[in-house]
N, C-alpha and C positions, 0 to 999 in steps of 0.2 A: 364552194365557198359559203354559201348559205348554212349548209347544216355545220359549219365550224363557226361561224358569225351566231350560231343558235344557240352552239355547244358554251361557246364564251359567254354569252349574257346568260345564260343558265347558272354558271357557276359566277356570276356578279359582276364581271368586269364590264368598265365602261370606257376607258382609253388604253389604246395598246401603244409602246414604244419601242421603236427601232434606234440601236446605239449601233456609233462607232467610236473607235479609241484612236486619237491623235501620234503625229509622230513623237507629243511630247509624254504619253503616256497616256491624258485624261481619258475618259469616257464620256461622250457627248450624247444627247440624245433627241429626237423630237417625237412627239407626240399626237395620236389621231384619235376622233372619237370612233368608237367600233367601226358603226358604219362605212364608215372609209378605211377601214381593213383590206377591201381588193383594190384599190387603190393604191394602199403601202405596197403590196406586192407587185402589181403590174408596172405600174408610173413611177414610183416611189415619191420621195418628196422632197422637195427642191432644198438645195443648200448651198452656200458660196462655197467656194472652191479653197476659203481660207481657212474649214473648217480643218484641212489638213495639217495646215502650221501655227494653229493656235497654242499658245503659251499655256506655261503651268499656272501663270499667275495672269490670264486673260490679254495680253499681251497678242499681236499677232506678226510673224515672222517674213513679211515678206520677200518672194524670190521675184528673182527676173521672170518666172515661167508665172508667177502665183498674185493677183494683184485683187483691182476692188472690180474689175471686169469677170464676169460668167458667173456658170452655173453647174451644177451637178444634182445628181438624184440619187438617196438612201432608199434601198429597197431592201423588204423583207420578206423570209418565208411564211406564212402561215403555219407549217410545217415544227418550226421553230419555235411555235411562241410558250413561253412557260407564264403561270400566275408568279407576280412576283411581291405584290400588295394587294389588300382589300382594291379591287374595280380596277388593278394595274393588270396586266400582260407584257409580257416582255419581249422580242426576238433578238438578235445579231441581227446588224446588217452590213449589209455590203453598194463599193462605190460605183456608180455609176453615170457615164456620161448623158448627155440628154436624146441618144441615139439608143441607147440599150448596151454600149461597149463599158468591161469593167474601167472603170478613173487609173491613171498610172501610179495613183497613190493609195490606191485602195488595197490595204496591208493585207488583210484575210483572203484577196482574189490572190494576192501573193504565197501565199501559204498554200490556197488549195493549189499552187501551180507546183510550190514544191515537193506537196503531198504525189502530184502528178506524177512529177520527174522520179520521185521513188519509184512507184508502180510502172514507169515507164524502163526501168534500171531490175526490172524483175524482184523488187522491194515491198515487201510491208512495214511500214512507221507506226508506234504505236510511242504516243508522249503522254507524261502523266505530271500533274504540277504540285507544288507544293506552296500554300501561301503563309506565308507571315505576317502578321499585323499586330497592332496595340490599340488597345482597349483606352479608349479620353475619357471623361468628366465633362459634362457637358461644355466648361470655358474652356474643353481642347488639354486643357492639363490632364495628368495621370489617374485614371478611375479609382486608387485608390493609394493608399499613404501609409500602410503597415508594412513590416516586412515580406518581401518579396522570395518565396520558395519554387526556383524552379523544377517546372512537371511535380509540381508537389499537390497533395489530398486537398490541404486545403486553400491552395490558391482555386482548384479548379472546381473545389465544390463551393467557395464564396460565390463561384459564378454558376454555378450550375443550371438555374433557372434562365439565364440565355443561352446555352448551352445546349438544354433538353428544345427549346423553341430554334434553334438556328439548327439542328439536324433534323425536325420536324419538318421547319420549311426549306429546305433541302430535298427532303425526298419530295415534298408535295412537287418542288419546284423539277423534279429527276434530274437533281445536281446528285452527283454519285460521292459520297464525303467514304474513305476509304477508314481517317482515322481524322481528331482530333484532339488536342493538349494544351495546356498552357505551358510556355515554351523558359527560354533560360531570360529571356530581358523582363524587366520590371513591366506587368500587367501585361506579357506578349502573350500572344497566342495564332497557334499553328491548326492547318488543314488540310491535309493531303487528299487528293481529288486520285481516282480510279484513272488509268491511262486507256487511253483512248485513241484515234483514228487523229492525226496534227490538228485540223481545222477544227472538230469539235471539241478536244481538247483546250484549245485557246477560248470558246466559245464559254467552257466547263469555267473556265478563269474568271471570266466577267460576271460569268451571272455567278459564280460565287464571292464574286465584291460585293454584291449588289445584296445577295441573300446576307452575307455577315452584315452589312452597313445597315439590313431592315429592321433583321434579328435586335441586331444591338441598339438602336433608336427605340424597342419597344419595351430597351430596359433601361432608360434612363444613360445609356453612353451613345460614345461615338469611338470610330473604327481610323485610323489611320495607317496607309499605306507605304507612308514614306520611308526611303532605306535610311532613314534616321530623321524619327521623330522626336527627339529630346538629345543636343548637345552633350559627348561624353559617355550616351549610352549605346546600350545593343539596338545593334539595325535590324530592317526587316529585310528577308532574301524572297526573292520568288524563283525558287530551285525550277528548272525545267529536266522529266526524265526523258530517255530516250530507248528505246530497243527498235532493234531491223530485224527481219527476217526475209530469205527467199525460200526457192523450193527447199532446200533440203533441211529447214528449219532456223533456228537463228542463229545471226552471226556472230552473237557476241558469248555464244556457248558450244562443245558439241563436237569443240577442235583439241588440236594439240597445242597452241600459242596459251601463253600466259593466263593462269586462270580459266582456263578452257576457249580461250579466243578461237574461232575463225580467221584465218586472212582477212577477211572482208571485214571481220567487225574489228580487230587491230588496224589498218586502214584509217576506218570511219573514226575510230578515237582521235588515230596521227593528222586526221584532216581538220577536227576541232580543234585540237591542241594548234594547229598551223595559225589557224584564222584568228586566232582571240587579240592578239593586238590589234587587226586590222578591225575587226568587230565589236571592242569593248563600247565604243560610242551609242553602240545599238544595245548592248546588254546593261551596261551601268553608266550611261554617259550623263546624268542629271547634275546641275550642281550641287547635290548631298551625296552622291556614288560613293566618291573619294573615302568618303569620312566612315563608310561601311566597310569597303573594301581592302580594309589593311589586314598585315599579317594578324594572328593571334584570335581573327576574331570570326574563325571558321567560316569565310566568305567564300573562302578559294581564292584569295589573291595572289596563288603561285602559276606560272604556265606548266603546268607539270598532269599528272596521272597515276593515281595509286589506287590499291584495293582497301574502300572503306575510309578512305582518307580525306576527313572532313576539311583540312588547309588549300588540298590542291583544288586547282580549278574544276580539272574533271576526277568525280570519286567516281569507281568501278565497283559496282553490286553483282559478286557473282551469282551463278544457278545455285543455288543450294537447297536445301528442305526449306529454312527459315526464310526463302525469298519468295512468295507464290506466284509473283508477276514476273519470274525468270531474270535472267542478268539482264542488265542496263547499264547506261550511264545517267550520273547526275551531274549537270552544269550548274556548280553551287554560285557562281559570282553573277548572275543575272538579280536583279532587285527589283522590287516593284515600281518603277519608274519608266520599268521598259514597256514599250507597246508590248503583249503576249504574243501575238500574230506573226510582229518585225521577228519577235525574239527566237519563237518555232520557226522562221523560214530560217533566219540563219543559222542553228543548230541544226536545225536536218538537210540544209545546202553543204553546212561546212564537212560534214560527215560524208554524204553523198561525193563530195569533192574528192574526198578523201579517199576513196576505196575507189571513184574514177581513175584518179592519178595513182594507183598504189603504192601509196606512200605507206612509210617504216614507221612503227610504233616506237616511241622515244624508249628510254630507260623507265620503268618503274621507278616512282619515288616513292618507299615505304614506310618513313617517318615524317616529323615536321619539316617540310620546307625551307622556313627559315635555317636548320640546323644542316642544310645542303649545302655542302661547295660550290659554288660557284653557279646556285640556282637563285636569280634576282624577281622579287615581284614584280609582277606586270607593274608598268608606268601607270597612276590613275588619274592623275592632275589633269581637271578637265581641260585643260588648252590645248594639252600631250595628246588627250584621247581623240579631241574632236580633228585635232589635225590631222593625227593620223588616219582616222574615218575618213576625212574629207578627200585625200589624197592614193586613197588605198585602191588600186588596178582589181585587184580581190573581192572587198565592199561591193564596189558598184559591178562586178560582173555576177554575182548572188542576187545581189538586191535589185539592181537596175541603180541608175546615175541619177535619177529623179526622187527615188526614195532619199540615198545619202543624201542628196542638198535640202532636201526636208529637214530630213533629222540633225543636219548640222543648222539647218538655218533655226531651229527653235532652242538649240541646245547655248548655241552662240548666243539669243538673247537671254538665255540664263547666265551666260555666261559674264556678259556686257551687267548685267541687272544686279547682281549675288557676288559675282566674283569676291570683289572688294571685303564686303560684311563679314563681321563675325560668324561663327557657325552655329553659333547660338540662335541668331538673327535671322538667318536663314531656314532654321528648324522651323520657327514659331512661322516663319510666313509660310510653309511648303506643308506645316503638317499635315493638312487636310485634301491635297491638289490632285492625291491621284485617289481619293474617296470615293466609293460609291453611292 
């Protein structure tokens, strides 16, 4: 521990910080001076037990299980820690009781258990993310006021200059940035992260909040996360990908089933496609989801599966030359409001489930959704969603029964809170809530 406590103050840092990300999405963090660096790791550092069900809007969600009694400890790897500012360090962390036992809300011990259950299932998981976000002005309005060209030269060369500094500290930070653009909504822009092992993939997530939100502060804006930051306009998605493989290679290429499916990886589809009602609470259950998540507006608001089909829920990327990272799927309807962690255990539970139970791959749907017989979009009206969460025998056998009343108890005081308002109203208070 010394020669890393050596290594850090060599390269400038003087407080390191350990996050976690709430059921309601935020990122929370606290902060040591170096020297109590084996301290974050061994003991960690104490936090109320509230910090699980605090609000988007600072609000705190009480449960029968969760009140103003106890305690828990944030603890970090050393292992983990990236530079993330001048004199800053960064780690993930993870919950823990005040015995050394993971917290039953600690979303990331969740994840690595479903990373487990993979490897336990003769499985490799490998997810890879994709983030969306919009570029503010400092009062939070639109970075800029010309016309807006998307993925076009010169929306992305106006920015260039954050652009070249936000893939610079990227690497410094060994955030792995695969690609990025500016994207089809006014001042949006896109970054797709390298897929990875579940848990550090979700880890890849944060600290690339964290890198665009530094990035972009050193050039006069600000970064928002919300699945709709401006009433009327394009939302932001945070796509999560997926591929499995066992011994005889992956499942979702290599066979005779559609597209070159495996059993197993047709299966894992039918088992996502099964869950998404029961699970949308955890993928887009915020009160702005709704507003992203309609037809037309490429979110995947249909329950459905096609190849390359950016309306359905699940798109299917086949093996091809032009894929390097072999076939996957993309779960388009997840949005940045979701926990990452919640979001990976439930995509790789719901899959998992799926090729347990070997379940039947539905029909392909090879056009707009909308223009299908008798194919309705999912319900997304948070009352719809959370209820369903709440009550779902599904949910809580994935997640554990402690998580869903988390996540419905913070989503519920959005719900109590926003309902009502305009969505206009609602933009301007949220825009900044899931920020790094």
């Amino acid at each position: 521990m010394t020669l890393e406590i050596d290594d850090l103050r060599a390269a400038g840092v003087e407080i390191v910080a350990g996050s976690l990300t709430d059921l309601a999405g935020v990122t929370r963090a606290k902060y040591v001076p170096l020297r109590r660096l084996p301290s974050f790791h061994s003991a960690g550092m104490g936090v109320s037990p509230s910090w699980s069900v605090f609000c988007v809007d600072s609000g705190i969600a009480f449960t029968p299980d969760i009140g103003v009694v106890g305690d828990l400890r944030i603890r970090i790897d050393p292992a983990d820690l990236q530079v993330v500012e001048d004199g800053v360090a960064w780690a993930p962390a993870s919950l823990y009781d005040q015995y050394g036992e993971p917290a039953p809300l600690c979303t990331r011990t969740l994840l690595a258990h479903a990373e487990q259950a993979a490897a336990s299932s003769g499985l490799t998981a490998l997810i890879g993310a994709e983030l969306e976000c919009t570029m503010l002005a400092p009062d939070t309005q639109h970075a800029s006021t010309e016309p807006w060209s998307p993925y076009g030269m010169r929306t992305s060369l106006d920015r260039s200059a954050f652009l070249v500094d936000l893939m610079g500290a990227a690497e410094r930070a060994g955030l792995v940035i695969d690609q990025l653009h500016t994207e089809y909504g006014h001042d949006q822009l896109e970054v797709a992260l390298a897929p990875t092992t579940p848990v550090a993939a979700a880890d890849a997530v944060i600290l690339a909040r964290i890198v665009i939100g530094r990035a972009a502060a050193r050039h006069g804006l600000k970064i928002s996360f919300s699945p709709v930051p401006f009433a009327g306009e394009a939302g932001n998605g945070a796509h999560l990908h997926l591929s499995l493989a066992d011994d005889d290679g992956p499942v979702l290429s290599g066979g005779g089933g559609p597209h070159g499916m495996r059993p197993a990886g047709q299966s894992a589809i039918a088992g996502v496609l099964a869950t998404l009602p029961d699970l949308l609470g955890l993928y887009a259950g915020s009160a702005l989801s709704a507003e992203r998540l309609k037809p037309g507006n490429w979110a995947g608001a249909a329950q459905c599966w096609g190849l390359e089909n950016r309306e359905a829920a699940v798109r299917f990327i086949a093996a091809t030359p032009g894929n390097p990272h072999g076939a996957n799927v993309e779960l388009k309807l997840i949005d940045p409001s979701a926990n990452p962690y919640l979001a990976a255990a439930a995509f790789l539970r719901s899959a998992l489930r799926g090729i347990e139970l070997g379940m039947q791959l539905p029909a392909e749907v090879s056009g707009d959704p909308a223009q299908t017989a008798n194919l309705q979009p999912l319900p997304t009206d948070q009352r719809t969603v959370l209820k369903t969460l709440q009550t779902s025998a599904v949910a809580a056998e994935l997640l554990t029964p402690a998580v869903i009343e988390g996540v419905a108890a913070v989503r519920h005081h959005e719900l109590v809170t926003y309902g009502d308002l305009p969505t206009d109203e609602i933009c301007r208070a949220l825009r900044l809530a899931w920020s790094c």
